[in-house]
C-alpha positions in Angstrom: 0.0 0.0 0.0 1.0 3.3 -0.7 0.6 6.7 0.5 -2.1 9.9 -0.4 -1.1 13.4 0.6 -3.1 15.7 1.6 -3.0 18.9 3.2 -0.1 19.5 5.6 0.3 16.7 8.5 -2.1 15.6 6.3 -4.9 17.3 8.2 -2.5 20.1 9.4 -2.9 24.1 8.1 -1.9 26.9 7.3 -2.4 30.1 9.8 -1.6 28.1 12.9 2.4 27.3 12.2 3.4 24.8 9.2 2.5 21.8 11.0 -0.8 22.8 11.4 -1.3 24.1 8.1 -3.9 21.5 7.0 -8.0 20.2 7.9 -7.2 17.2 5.5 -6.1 14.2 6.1 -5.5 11.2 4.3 -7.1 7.5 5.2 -4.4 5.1 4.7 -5.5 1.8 6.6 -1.8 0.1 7.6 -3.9 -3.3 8.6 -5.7 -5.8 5.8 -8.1 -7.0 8.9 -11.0 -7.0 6.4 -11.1 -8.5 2.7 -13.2 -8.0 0.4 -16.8 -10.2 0.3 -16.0 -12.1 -2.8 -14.8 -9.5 -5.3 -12.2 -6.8 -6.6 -11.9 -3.7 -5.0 -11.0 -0.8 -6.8 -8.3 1.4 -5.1 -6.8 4.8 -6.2 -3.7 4.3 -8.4 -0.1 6.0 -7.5 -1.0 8.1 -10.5 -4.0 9.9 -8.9 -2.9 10.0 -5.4 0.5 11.9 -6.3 -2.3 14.6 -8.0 -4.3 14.7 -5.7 -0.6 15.4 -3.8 0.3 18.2 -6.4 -3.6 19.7 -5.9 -2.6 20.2 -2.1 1.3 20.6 -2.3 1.1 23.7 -0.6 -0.8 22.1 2.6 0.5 18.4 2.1 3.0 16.1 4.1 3.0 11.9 3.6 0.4 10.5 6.3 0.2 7.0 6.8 -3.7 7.3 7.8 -5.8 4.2 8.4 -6.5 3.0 12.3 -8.1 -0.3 12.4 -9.7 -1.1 15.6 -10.1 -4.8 14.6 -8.8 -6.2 17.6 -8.3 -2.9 19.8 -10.0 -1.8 22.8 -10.0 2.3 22.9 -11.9 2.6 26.1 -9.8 3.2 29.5 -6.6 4.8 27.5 -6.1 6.4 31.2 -5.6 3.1 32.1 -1.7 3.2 30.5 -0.9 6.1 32.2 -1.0 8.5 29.5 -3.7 10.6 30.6 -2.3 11.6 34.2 1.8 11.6 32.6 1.1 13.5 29.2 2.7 12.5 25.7 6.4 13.1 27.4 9.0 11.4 28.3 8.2 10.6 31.6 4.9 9.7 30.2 5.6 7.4 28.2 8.3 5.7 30.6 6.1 4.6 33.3 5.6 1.1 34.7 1.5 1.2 33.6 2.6 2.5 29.9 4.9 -0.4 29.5 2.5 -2.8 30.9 -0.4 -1.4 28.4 1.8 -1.5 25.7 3.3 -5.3 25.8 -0.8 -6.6 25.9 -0.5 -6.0 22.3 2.2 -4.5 20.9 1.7 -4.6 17.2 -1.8 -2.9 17.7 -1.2 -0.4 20.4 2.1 0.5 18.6 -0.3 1.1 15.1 -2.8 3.1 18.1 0.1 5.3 19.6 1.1 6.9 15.9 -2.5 8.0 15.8 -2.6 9.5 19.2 0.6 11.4 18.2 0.0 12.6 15.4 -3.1 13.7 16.7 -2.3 15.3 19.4 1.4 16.3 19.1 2.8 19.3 16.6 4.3 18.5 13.8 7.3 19.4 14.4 7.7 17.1 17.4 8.2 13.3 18.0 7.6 10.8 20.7 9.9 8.1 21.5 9.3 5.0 23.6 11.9 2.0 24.6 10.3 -1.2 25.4 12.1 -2.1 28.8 11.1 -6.2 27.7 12.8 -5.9 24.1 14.9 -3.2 24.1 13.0 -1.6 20.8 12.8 2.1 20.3 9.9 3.6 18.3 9.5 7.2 17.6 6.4 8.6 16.6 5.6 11.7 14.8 3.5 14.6 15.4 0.7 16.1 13.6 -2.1 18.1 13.8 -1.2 19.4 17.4 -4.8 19.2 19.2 -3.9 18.8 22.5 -0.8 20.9 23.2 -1.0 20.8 27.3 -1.6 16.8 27.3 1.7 16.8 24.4 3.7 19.1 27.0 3.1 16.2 29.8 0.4 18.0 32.2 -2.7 15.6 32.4 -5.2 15.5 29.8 -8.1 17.7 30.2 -11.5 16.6 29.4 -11.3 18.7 26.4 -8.3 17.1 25.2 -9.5 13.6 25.9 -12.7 14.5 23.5 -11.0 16.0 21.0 -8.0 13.2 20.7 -11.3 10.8 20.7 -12.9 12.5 18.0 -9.4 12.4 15.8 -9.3 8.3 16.6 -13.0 7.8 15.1 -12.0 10.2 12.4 -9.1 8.4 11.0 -10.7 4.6 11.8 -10.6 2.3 8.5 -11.5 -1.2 9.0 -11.7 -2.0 5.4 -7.8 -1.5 5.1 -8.0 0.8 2.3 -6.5 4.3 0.6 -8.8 6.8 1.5 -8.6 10.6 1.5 -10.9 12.5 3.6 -10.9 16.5 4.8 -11.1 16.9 9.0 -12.8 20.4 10.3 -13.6 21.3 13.4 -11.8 23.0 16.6 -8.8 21.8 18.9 -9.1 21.4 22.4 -8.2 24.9 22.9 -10.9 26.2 20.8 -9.2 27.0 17.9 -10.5 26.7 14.3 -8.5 24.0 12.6 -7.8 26.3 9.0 -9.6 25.1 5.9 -9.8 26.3 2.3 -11.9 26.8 -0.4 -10.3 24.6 -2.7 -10.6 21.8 0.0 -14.1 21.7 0.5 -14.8 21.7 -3.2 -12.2 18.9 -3.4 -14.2 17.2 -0.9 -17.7 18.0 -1.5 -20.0 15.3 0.2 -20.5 15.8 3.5 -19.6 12.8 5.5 -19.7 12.5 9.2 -19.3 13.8 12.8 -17.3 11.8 15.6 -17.1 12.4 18.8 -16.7 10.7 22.2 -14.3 9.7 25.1 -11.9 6.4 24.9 -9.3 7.6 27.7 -13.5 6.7 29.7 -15.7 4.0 29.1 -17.6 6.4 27.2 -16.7 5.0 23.9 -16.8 6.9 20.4 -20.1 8.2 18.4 -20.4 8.7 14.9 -23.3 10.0 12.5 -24.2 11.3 9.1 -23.8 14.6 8.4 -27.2 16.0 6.9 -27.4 12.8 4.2 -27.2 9.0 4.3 -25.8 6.9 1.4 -28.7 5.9 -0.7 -29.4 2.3 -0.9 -27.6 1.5 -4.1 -24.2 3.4 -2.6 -21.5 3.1 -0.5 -18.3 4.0 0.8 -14.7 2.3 1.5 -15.0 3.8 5.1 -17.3 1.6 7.0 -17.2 4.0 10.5 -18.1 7.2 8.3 -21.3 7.6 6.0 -23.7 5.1 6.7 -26.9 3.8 4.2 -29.0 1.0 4.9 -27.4 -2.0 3.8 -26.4 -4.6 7.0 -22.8 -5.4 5.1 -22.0 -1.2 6.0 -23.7 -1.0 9.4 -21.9 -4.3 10.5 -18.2 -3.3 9.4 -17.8 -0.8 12.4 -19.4 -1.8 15.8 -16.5 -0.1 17.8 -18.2 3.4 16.9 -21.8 3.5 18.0 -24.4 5.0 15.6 -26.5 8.1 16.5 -28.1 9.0 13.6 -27.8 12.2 11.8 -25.2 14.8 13.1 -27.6 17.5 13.2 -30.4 16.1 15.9 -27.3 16.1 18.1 -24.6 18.3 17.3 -24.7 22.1 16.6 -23.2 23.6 13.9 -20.6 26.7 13.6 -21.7 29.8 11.7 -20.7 29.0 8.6 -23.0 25.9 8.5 -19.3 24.0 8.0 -18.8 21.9 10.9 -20.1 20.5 13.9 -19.3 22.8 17.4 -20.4 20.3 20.4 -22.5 17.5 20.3 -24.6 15.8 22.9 -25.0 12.3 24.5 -26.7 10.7 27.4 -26.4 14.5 28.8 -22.4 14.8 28.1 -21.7 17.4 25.6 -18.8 16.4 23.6 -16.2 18.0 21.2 -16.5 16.5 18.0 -14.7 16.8 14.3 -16.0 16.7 11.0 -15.2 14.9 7.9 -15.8 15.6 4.6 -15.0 12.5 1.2 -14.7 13.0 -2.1 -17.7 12.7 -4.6 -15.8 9.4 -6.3 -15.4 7.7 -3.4 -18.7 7.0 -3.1 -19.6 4.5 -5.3 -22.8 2.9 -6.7 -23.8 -0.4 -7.4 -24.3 -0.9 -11.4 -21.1 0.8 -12.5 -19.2 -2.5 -13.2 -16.4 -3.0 -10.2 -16.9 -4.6 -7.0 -15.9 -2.4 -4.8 -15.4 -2.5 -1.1 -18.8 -1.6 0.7 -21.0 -4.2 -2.0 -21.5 -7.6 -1.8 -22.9 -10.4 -3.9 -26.3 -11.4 -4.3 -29.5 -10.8 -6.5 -30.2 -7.0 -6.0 -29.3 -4.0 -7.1 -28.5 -2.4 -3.7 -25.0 -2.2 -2.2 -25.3 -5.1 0.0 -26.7 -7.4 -2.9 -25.5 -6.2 -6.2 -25.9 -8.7 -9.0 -24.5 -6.3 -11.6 -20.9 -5.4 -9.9 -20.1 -8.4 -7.6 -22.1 -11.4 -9.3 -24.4 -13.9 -7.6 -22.7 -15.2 -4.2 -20.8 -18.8 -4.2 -22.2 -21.8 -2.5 
């Protein structure tokens, strides 16, 4: 798998330093946890990705986007430590980091370059050595949402929210190229800087996410102002939903709420979500935004990931694209 670039960490911007230069970032699932029901999947070739790099150069860095929670439990992050020590060194040196770490190393390694590059400025890495292998890894920064937690103070409620919201954001279980634009506000408040080019880039509206892993909380997600229709979908099964059960299934880590709207209110410019609400806890949430040609519709001849096989012509039975299903 290769890379997409996209917008400066890939969701960093301009106006806010040169590692925050950017709202859009790019899905680039690292794990191939989930294959395809039965058919080929289409992906972007290196051709289009590197224009869609040149469209953004002046926002762009390489992000290796893609979380998969296959496998990963995101509630109780406080649990390693991280949210009382910070992102620092003596963070990340503590007896309970090590100990959450070594449970699953391979996962929580994928989880920490997420966290980081979520929370921590681009300019800026994280190390960690494993005191039971003697392996260093260094993690970069990205979009810099959480400067106190990065710094090593404790996490504040607003950072634990808005790192949360970042997770859900950049969650692909599917294991596929996908680049997406992220709006909304850090933990400090703070607009995360978008352009015009960008949102035409990315015109459908896709989601909101929002939530609280470091609690038992968990992570929300819902359509922003329009579901797929039945005959579409997407190759990001925790973002727009439609009403096939092969879509609604792919994500159960992120729990459903609906449309963004009946929970979340939106900022002036009718361009992303503000707060949203839950069970009485109003959260910090971030918005994404897809391109129109990554949503795809049954009946244009590839069996893409999203459709299945059957007798229909709806995404999760579509005769025409994926053929009738084996015995």
């Amino acid at each position: 798998m290769g890379f997409t670039s996209i917008k400066g960490l890939r969701s960093g911007m301009a106006g806010r330093g040169a590692g925050r230069s950017v709202a859009a970032w790019v899905l680039t699932s690292a794990l191939l946890l989930v294959g395809a029901a039965g058919c080929g999947v289409q992906e972007s070739t290196y051709e289009e990705e590197q224009g869609l790099a040149l469209h953004t150069q002046e926002r762009s860095l390489q992000e290796d986007n893609g979380l998969s929670l296959n496998g990963l439990s995101l509630n109780g992050l406080s649990l390693n430590g991280l949210s009382l020590n910070g992102l620092s060194l003596n963070g990340l040196s503590t007896t309970d980091f090590s100990r959450w770490f070594n449970d699953n190393p391979a996962g929580n390694e994928l989880l920490m370059r997420y966290i980081v590059r979520c929370a921590v400025s681009a300019n800026e890495t994280r190390s960690f050595t494993n005191p039971s292998t003697g392996v260093v890894y260094t993690w970069s920064g990205g979009l810099g949402l959480a400067p106190a937690w990065s710094g090593g103070a404790p996490a504040t409620v607003a950072e634990q929210q808005t790192i949360s919201a970042c997770l859900g954001a950049h969650a692909n279980n599917y294991g596929l190229h996908v680049s997406i634009s992220v709006l909304g506000r850090d933990s400090t408040g703070a607009n995360i800087p978008y352009t015009s080019d960008e949102l035409s880039l990315f015109a459908r509206r896709e989601s909101c996410f929002f939530g609280n892993v470091f609690t038992s909380e968990g992570l929300f997600a819902g359509n922003d102002r329009s579901s797929l229709a039945e005959d579409e979908s997407t190759p990001r099964p925790c973002g727009l939903k439609g009403y096939g059960a092969l879509s609604n299934a792919a994500c159960a880590q992120v729990k459903r709420i609906g449309q963004c709207e009946q929970y979340c209110t939106l900022d002036p410019s009718g361009t992303f979500y503000m707060n949203c609400s839950v069970n009485g806890v109003q959260y910090k949430p971030l918005t994404t935004r897809i391109r129109s040609q990554d949503v795809h519709r049954c009946g244009d001849g590839v069996c893409q990931q999203g459709e299945s096989c059957g007798w229909g012509i709806t995404a999760d039975s579509c005769l025409l694209d994926c053929g009738t299903c084996a015995l």
